[in-house]
C-alpha positions as CSV (number, residue, x, y, z in Angstrom):
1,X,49.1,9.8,25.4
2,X,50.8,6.7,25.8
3,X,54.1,7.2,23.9
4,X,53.7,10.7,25.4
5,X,54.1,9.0,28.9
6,X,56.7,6.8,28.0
7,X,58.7,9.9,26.7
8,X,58.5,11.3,29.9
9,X,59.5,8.2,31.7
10,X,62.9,7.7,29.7
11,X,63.6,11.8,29.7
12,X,63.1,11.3,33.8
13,X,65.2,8.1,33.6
14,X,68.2,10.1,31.5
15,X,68.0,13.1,33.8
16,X,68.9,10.6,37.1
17,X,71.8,9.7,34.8
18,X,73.2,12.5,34.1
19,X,72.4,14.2,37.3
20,X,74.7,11.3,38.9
21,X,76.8,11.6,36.4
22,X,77.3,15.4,36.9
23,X,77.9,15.0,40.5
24,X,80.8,12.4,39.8
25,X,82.6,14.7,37.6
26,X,82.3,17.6,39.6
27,X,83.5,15.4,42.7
28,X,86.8,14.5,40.0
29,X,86.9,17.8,39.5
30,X,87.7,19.0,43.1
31,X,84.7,22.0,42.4
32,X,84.5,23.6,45.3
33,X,81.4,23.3,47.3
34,X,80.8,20.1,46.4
35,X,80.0,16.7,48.5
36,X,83.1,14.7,48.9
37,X,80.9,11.4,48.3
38,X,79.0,10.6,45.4
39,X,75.5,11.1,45.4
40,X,73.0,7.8,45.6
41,X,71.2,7.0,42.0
42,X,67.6,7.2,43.1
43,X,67.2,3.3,42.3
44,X,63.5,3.9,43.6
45,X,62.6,5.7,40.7
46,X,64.8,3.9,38.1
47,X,62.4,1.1,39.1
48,X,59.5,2.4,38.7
49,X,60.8,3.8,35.4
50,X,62.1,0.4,34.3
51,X,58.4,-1.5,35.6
52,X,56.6,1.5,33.3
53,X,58.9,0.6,30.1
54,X,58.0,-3.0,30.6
55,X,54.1,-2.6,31.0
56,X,54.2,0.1,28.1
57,X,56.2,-2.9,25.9
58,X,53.1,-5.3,26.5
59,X,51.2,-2.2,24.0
60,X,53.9,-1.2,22.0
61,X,56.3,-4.2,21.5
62,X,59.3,-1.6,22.3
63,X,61.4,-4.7,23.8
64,X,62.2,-7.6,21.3
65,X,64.5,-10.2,20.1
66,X,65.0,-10.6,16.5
67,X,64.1,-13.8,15.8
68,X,66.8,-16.0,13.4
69,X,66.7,-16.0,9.8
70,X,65.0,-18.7,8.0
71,X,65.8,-20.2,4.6
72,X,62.3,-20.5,2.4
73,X,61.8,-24.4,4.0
74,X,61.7,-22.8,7.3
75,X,64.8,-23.6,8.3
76,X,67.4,-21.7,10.4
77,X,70.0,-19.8,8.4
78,X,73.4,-21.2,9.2
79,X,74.8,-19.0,11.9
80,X,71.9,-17.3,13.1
81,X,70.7,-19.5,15.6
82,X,70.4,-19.3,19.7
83,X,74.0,-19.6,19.8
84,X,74.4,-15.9,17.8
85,X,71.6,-14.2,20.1
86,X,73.4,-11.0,20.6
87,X,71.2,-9.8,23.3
88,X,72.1,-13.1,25.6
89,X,68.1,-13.0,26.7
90,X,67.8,-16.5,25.2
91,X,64.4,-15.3,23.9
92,X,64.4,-17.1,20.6
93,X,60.7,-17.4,19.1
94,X,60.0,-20.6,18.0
95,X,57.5,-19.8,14.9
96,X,55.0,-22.6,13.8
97,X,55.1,-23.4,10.1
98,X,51.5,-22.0,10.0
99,X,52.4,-18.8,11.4
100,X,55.3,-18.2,8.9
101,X,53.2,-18.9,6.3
102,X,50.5,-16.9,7.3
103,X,53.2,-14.2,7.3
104,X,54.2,-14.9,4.2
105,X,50.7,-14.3,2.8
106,X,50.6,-11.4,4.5
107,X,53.8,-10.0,3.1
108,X,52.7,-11.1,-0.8
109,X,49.3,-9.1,-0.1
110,X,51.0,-6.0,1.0
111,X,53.1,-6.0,-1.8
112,X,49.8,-6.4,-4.0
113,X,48.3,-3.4,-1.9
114,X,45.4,-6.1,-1.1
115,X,45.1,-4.1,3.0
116,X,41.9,-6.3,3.7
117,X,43.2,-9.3,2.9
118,X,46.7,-8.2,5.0
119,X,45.1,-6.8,8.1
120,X,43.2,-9.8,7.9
121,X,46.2,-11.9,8.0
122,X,47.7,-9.8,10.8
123,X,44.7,-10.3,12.9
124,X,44.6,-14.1,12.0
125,X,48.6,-14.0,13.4
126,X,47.5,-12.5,16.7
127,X,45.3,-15.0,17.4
128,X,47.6,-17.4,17.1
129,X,49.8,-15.6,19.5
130,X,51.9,-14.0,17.6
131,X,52.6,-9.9,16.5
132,X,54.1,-9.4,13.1
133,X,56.7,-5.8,12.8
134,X,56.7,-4.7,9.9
135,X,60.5,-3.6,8.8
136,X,60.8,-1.4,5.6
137,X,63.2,-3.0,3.2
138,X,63.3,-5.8,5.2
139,X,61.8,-8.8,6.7
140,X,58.8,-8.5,9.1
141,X,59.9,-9.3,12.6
142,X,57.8,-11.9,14.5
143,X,57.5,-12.0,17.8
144,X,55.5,-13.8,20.5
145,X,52.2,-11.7,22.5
């Protein structure tokens, strides 16, 4: 129900786009029969669309910054620091060395097909604040609760 609902908040979200968006070419257009202004975006709605994504993200995680690389040590990887934060949010998550190696463990134990001992992991992560994405091919993305 609840990716449902957030379906239908970003389908009403692109329809106020391109309902605005509509009107302005029409208005370029010189159709006839058409308002000679614009027409308002419903900001009204867009915010209660934009306040639903955000409450939805607290379930699903749907908003995130990807943390920096790290070298093995736990280090950053040169260029991939704050300073390279594509997405300006200055969100950086600042992982403990006992979360990353928690993830770590948890990565090693998937790749043994140990689930147990992964979920276990997982739920060990959370508790310490943290919510591990898993990526296929890739890295697992960590991220702050």
């Amino acid at each position: 129900r609840a990716s449902a609902s957030l379906f239908g908040v970003i389908k009403a979200a692109e329809a106020e786009f391109k309902r605005f968006k509509k009107a302005q070419s029409d208005l370029k257009k010189g159709k006839e029969n058409v308002d000679l202004t614009p027409p308002p975006l419903d900001k009204d709605g867009l915010s209660v669309a934009r306040d639903a994504i955000l409450q939805m993200d607290q379930v699903f995680g749907l908003l995130y910054t990807v943390p920096p690389a790290r070298n093995e040590d736990g280090t950053l990887v040169e260029g991939t620091g704050s300073d390279d934060n594509e997405s300006g949010s200055g969100d950086d998550v600042q992982v403990p060395d006992d979360v990353m190696e928690l993830v770590r463990s948890r990565s090693a134990a998937k790749e043994a097909k140990d689930w147990d001992l992964a979920d276990s992991l997982r739920k060990r992560i959370s508790e310490l604040g943290f919510a591990v994405k898993d990526v296929k091919g890739g890295d697992p993305i960590i991220s702050r609760l």
